[in-house]
N, C-alpha and C positions, 0 to 999 in steps of 0.2 A: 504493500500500500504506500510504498515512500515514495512514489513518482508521482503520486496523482497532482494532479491542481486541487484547490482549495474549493469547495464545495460546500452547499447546500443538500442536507438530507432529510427528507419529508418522509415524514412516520406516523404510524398509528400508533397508541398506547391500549392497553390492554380494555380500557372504557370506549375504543372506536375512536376517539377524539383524536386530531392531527394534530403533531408538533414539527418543529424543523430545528436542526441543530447546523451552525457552520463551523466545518472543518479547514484546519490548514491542511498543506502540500503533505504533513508527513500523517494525515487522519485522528490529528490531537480536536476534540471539541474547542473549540474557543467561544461560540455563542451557543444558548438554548433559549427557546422559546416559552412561551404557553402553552396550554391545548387550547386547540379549537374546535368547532363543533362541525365543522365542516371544511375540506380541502380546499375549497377558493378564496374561503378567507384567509388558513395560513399562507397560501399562494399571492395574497393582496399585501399581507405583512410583509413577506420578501420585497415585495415589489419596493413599498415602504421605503425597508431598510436597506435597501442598494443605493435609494436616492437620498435618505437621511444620514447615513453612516461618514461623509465626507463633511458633516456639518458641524462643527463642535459644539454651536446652542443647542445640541437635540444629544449630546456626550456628557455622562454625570456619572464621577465614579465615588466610589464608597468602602467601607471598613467593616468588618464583621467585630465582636465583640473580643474575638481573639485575637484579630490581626491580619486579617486576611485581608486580600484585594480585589477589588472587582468594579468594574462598567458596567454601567448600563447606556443602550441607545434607544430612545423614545422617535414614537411617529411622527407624523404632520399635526394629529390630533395632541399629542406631549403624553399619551397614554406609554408605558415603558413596551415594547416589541420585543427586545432581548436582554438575557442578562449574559455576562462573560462565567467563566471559569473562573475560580478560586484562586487568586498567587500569593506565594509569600511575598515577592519583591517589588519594587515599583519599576525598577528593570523588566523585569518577565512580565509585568503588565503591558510596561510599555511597549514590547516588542508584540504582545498579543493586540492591541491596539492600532500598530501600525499594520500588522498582517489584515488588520479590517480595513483598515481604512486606504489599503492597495489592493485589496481582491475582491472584499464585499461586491462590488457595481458591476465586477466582471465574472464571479463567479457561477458555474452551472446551475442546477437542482435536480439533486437524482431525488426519482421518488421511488420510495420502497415501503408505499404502503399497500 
């Protein structure tokens, strides 16, 4: 899987509902989603976030209680569309961050629901 490009993958969860998770080049999650209740709408959120992801008013990142690191990127509407992965550093944040914000707009969408 370490050649792929960075992707988008649309799934069902065990309640039928769709979520999409994006991947870098080497298949590490860097965004998850919500569920949705329906595929055109998580397919509207992509759409969303390929056009919002370059935008840094629509970029807010955050700390968990232990320490962790994490992003979020909100829609057109300011509702949150994704949240990132867990990092310890602000390094490995930021390099997950730039992975979004150079692939996101171009990235596929496999679906495997």
């Amino acid at each position: 899987m370490n050649n792929m490009s960075s992707r988008f993958e649309l799934k069902q969860d065990e309640d039928s509902k769709i979520y999409f998770n994006f991947l870098n080049s080497a298949g590490e999650v860097i965004l998850m989603s919500a569920s949705y209740p329906e595929k055109t709408l998580a397919e509207e959120a992509i759409k969303d976030l390929k056009m919002n992801s370059l935008m840094s008013q629509q970029l807010a990142a955050g700390r968990t209680k232990d320490g962790g690191q994490f992003f979020v990127i909100k829609g057109s509407n300011g509702d949150v569309l994704v949240k990132s992965a867990l990092y310890t550093s602000q390094m490995v944040m930021d390099n997950a961050l730039n992975c979004v914000k150079d692939n996101v707009c171009v990235a596929d969408v496999m679906d495997l629901t």
